[in-house]
N, CA, C and O atoms as a printed pandas DataFrame, in Angstrom:
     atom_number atom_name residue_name chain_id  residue_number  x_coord  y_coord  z_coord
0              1         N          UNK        A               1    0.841   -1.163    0.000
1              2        CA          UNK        A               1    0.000    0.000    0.000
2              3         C          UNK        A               1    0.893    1.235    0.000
3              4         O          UNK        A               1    1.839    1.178    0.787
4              5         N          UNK        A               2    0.793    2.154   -0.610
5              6        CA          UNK        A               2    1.136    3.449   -0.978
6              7         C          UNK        A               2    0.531    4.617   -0.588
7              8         O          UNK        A               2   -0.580    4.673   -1.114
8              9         N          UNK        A               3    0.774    5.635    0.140
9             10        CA          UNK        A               3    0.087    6.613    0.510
10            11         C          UNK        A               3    0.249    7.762   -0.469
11            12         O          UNK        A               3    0.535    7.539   -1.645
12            13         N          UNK        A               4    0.058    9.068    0.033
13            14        CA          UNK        A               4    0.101   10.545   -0.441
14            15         C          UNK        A               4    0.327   11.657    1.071
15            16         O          UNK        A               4   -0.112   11.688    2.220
16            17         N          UNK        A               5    1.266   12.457    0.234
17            18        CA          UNK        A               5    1.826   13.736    1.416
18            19         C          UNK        A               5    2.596   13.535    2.373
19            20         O          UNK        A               5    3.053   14.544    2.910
20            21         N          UNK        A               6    3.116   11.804    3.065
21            22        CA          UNK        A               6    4.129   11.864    3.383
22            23         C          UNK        A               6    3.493   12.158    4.872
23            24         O          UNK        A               6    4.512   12.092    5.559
24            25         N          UNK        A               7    2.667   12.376    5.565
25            26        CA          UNK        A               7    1.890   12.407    7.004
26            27         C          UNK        A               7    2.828   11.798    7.666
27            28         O          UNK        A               7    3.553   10.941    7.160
28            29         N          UNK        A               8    2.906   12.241    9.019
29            30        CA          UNK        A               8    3.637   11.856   10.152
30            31         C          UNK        A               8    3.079   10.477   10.034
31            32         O          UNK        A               8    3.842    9.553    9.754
32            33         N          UNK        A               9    1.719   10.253   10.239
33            34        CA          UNK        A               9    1.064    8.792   10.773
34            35         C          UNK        A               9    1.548    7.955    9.328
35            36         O          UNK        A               9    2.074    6.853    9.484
36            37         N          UNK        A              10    1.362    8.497    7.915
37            38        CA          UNK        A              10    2.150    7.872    6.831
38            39         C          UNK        A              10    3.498    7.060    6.859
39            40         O          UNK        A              10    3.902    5.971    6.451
40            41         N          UNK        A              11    4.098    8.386    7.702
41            42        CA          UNK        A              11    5.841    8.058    8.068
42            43         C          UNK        A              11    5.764    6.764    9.154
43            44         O          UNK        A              11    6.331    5.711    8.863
44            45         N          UNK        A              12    5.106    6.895   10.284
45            46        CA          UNK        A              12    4.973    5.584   10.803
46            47         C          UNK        A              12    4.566    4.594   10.544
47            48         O          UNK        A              12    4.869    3.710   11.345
48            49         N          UNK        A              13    3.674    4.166    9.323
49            50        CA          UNK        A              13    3.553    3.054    8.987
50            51         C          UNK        A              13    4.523    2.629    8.039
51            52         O          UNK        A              13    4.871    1.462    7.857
52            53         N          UNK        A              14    4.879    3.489    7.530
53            54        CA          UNK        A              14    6.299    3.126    6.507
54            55         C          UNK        A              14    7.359    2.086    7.369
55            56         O          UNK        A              14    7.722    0.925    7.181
56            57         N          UNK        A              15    7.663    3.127    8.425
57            58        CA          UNK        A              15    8.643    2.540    9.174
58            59         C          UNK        A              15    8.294    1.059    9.874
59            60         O          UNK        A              15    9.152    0.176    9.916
60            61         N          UNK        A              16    6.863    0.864   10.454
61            62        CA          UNK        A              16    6.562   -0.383   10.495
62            63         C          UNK        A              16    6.311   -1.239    9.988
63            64         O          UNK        A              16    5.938   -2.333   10.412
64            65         N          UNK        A              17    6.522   -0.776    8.725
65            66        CA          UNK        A              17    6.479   -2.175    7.599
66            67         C          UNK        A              17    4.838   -2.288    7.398
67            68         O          UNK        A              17    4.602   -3.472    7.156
68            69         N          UNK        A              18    3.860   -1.671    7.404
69            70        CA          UNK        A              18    2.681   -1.846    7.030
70            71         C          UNK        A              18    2.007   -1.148    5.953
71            72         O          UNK        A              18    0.845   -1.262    5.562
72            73         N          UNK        A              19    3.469    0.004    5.320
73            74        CA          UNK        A              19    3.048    0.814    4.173
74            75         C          UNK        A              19    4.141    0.652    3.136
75            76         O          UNK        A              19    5.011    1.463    3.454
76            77         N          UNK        A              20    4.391    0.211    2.407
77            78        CA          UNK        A              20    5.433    0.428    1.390
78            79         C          UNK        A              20    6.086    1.981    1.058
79            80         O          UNK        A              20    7.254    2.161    0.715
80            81         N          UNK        A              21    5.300    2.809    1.198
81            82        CA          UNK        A              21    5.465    3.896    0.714
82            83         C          UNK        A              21    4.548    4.974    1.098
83            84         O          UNK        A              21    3.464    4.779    1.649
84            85         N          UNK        A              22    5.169    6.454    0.691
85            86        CA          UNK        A              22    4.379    7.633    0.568
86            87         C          UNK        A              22    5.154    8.785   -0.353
87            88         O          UNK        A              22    6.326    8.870   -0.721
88            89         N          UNK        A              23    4.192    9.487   -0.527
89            90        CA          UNK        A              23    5.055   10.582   -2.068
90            91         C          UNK        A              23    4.786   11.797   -1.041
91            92         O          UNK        A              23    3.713   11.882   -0.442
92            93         N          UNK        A              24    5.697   12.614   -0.896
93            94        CA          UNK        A              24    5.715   14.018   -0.181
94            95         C          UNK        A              24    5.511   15.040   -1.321
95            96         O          UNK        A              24    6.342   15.262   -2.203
96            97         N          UNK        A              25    4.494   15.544   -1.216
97            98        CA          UNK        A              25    4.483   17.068   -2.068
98            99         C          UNK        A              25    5.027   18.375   -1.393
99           100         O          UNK        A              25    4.451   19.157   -0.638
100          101         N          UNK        A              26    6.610   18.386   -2.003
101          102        CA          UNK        A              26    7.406   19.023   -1.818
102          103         C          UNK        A              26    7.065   20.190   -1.323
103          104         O          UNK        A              26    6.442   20.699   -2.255
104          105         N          UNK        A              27    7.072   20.935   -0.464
105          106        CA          UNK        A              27    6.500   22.322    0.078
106          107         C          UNK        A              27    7.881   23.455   -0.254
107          108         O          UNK        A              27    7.929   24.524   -0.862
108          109         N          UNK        A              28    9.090   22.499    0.582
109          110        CA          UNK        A              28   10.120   23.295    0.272
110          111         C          UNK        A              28   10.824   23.871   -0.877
111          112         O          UNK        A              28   11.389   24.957   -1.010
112          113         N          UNK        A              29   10.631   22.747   -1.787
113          114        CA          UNK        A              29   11.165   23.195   -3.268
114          115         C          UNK        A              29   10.194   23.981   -3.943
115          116         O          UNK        A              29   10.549   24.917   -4.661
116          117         N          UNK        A              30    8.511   23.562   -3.709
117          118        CA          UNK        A              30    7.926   24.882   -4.211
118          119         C          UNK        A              30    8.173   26.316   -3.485
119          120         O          UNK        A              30    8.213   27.384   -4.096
120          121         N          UNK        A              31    8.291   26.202   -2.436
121          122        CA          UNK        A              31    8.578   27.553   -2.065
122          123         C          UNK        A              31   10.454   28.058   -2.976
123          124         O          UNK        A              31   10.504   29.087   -3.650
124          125         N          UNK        A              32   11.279   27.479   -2.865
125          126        CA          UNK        A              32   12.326   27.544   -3.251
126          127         C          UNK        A              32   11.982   28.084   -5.051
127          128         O          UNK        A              32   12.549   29.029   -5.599
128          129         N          UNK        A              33   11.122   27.356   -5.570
129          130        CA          UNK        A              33   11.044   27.730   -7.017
130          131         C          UNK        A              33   10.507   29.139   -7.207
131          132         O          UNK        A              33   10.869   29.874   -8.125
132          133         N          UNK        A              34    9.089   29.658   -5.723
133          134        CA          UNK        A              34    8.263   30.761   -6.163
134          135         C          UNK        A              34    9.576   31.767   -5.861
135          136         O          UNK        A              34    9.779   32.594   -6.751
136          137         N          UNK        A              35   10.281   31.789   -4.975
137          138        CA          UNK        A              35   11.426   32.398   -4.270
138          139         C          UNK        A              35   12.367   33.133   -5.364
139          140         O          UNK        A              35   12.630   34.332   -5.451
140          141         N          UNK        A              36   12.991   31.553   -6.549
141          142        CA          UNK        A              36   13.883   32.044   -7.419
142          143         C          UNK        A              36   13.308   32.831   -8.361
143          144         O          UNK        A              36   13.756   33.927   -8.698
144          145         N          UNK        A              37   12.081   32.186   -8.914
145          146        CA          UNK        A              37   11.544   32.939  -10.458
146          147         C          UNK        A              37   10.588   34.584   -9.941
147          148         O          UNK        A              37   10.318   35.384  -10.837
148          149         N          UNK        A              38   10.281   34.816   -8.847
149          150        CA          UNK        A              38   10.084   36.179   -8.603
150          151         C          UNK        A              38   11.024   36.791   -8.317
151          152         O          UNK        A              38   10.937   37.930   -8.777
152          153         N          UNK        A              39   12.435   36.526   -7.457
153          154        CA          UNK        A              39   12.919   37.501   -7.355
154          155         C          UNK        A              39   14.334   37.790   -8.646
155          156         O          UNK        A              39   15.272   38.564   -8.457
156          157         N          UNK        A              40   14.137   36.993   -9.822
157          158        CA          UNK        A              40   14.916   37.105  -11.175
158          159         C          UNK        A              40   13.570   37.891  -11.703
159          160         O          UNK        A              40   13.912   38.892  -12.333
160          161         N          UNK        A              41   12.385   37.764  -11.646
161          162        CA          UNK        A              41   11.124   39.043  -12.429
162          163         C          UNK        A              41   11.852   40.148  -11.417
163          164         O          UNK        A              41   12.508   40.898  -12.140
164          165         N          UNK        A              42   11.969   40.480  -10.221
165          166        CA          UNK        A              42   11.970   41.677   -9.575
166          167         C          UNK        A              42   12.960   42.316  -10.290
167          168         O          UNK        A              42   12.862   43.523  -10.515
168          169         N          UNK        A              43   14.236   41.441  -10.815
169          170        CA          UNK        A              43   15.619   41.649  -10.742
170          171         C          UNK        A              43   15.520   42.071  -12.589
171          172         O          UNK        A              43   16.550   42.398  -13.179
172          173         N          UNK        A              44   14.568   42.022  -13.102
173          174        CA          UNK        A              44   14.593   42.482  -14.423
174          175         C          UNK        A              44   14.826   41.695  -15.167
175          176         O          UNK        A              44   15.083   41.955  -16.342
176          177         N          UNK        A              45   14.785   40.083  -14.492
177          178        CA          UNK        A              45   15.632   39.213  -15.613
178          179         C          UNK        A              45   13.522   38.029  -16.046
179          180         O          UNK        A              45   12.426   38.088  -15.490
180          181         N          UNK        A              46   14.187   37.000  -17.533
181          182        CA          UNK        A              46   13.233   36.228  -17.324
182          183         C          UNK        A              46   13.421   35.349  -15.699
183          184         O          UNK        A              46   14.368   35.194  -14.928
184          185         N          UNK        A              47   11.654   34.818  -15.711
185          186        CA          UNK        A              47   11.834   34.098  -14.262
186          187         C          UNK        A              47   12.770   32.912  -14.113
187          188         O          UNK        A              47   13.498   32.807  -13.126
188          189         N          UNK        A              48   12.756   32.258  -14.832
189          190        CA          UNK        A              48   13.490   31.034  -15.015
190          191         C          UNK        A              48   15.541   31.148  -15.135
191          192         O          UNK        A              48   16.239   30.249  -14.667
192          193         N          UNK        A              49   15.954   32.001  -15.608
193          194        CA          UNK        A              49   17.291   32.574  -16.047
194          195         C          UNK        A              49   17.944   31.769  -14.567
195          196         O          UNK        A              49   17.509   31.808  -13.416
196          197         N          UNK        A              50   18.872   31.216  -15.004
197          198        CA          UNK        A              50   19.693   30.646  -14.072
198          199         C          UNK        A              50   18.949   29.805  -12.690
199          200         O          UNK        A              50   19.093   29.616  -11.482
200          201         N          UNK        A              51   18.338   29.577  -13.492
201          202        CA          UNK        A              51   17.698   28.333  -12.141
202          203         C          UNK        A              51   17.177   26.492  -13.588
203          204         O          UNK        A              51   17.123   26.166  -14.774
204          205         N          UNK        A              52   17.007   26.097  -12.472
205          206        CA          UNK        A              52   16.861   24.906  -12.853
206          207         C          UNK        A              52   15.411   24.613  -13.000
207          208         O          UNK        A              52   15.132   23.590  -13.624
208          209         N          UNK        A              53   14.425   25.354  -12.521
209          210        CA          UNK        A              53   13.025   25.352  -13.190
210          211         C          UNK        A              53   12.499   25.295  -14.509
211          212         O          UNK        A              53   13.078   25.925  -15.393
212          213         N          UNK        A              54   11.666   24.750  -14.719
213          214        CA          UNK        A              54   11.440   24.836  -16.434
214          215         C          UNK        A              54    9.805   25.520  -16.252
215          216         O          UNK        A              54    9.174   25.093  -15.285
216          217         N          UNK        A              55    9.253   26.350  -16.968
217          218        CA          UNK        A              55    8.116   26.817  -17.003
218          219         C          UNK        A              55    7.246   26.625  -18.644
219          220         O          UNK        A              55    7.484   27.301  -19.646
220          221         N          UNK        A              56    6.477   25.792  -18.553
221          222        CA          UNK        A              56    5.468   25.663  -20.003
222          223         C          UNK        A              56    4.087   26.098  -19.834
223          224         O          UNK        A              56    3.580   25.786  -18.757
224          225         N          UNK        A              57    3.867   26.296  -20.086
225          226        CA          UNK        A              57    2.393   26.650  -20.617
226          227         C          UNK        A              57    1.700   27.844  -19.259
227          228         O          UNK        A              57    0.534   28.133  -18.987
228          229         N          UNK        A              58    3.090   28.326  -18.617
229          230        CA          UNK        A              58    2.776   29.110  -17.606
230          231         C          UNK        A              58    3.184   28.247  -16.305
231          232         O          UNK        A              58    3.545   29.055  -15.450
232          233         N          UNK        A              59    3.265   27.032  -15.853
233          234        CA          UNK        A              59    3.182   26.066  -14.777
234          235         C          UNK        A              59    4.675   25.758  -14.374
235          236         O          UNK        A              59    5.445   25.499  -15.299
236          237         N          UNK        A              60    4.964   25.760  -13.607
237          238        CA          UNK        A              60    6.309   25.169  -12.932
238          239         C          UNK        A              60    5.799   23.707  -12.178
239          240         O          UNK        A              60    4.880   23.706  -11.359
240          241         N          UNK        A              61    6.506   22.521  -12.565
241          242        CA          UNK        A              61    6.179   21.585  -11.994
242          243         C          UNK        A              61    7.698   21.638  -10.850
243          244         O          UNK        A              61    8.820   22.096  -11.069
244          245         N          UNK        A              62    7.151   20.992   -9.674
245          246        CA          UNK        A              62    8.459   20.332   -8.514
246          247         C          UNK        A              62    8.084   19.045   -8.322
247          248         O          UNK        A              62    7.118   18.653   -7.667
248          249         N          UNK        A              63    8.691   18.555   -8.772
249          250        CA          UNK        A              63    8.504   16.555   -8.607
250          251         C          UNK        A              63    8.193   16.239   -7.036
251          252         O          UNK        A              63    8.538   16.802   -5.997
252          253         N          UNK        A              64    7.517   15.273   -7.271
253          254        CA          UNK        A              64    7.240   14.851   -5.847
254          255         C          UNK        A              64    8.870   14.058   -5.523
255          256         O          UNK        A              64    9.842   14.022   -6.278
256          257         N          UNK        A              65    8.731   13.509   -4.210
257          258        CA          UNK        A              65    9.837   12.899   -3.382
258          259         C          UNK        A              65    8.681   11.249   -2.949
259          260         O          UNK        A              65    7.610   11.171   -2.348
260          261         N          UNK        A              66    9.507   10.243   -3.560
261          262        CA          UNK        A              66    8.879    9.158   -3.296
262          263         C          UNK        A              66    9.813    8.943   -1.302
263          264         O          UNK        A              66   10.951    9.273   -0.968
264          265         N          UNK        A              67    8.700    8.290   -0.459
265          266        CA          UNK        A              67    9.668    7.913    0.473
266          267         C          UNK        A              67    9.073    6.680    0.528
267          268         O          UNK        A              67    7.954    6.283    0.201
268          269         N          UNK        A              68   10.328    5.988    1.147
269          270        CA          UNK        A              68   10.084    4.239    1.381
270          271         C          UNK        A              68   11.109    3.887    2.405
271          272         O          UNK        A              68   11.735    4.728    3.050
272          273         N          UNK        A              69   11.236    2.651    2.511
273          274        CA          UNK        A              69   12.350    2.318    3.880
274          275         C          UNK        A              69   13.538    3.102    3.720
275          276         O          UNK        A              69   14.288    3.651    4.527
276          277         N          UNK        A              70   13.507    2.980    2.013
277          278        CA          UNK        A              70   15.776    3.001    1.810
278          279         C          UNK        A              70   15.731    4.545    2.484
279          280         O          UNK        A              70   16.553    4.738    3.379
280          281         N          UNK        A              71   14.811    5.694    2.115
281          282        CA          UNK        A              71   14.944    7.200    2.277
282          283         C          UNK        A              71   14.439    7.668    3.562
283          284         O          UNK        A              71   14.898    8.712    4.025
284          285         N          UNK        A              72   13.563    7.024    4.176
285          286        CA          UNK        A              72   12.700    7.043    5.497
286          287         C          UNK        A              72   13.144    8.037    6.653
287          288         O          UNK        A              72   12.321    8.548    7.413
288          289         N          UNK        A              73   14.610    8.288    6.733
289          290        CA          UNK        A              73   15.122    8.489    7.790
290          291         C          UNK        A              73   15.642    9.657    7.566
291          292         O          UNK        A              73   16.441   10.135    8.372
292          293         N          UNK        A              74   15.162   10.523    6.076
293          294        CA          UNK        A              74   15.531   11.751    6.227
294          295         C          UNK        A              74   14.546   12.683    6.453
295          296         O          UNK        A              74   14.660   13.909    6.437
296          297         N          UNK        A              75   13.304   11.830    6.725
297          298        CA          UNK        A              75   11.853   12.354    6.619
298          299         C          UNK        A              75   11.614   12.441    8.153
299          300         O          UNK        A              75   11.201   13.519    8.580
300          301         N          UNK        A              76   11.832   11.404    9.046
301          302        CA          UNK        A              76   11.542   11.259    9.812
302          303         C          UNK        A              76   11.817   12.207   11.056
303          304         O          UNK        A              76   12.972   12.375   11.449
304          305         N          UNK        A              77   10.450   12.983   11.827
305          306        CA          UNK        A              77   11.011   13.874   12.859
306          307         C          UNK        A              77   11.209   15.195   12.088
307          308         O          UNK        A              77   11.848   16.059   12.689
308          309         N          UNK        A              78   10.785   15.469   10.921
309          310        CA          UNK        A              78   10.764   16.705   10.062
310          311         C          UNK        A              78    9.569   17.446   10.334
311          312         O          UNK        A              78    9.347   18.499    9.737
C-alpha cells in the first residue's frame, strides 16, 4: 500500500512495515522555485534565467519525493 503527502502517521507506517510507501508534495522546493523565479522578475531578468526550473504553458512543476524504507530516515522527525 502506498500513501500521499508523506503524514507523520504515513511516516509511521512506513517505518513499520505496514506501508510500502508515501510521495511528499514538496512544500520546500515549491517555495524555493516561487522564491527564485520572482525575485529574477523583480531583478529584471526572465523568471526562469539561471535556475533549474522549467516553465510551459505558464506552470512550474516540482517533482514529488517518493519515500520508502531506503529514504525514510531523512523524513523522519521533520
Amino acid at each position: 500500500m502506498f500513501g500521499v503527502d508523506a503524514l507523520p502517521e504515513a511516516l509511521a507506517l512506513v517505518k513499520s512495515g505496514a506501508m510500502a510507501g508515501t510521495v511528499l508534495n514538496d512544500a520546500n522546493n515549491q517555495a524555493k522555485a516561487t522564491f527564485d523565479l520572482a525575485k529574477n522578475l523583480a531583478d529584471g531578468k526572465p523568471a526562469a534565467e539561471g535556475t533549474n526550473w522549467k516553465i510551459e504553458n505558464k506552470i512550474v512543476r516540482v517533482p514529488y519525493v517518493g519515500v520508502d524504507q531506503d529514504n525514510l530516515a531523512q523524513f523522519i522527525g521533520k
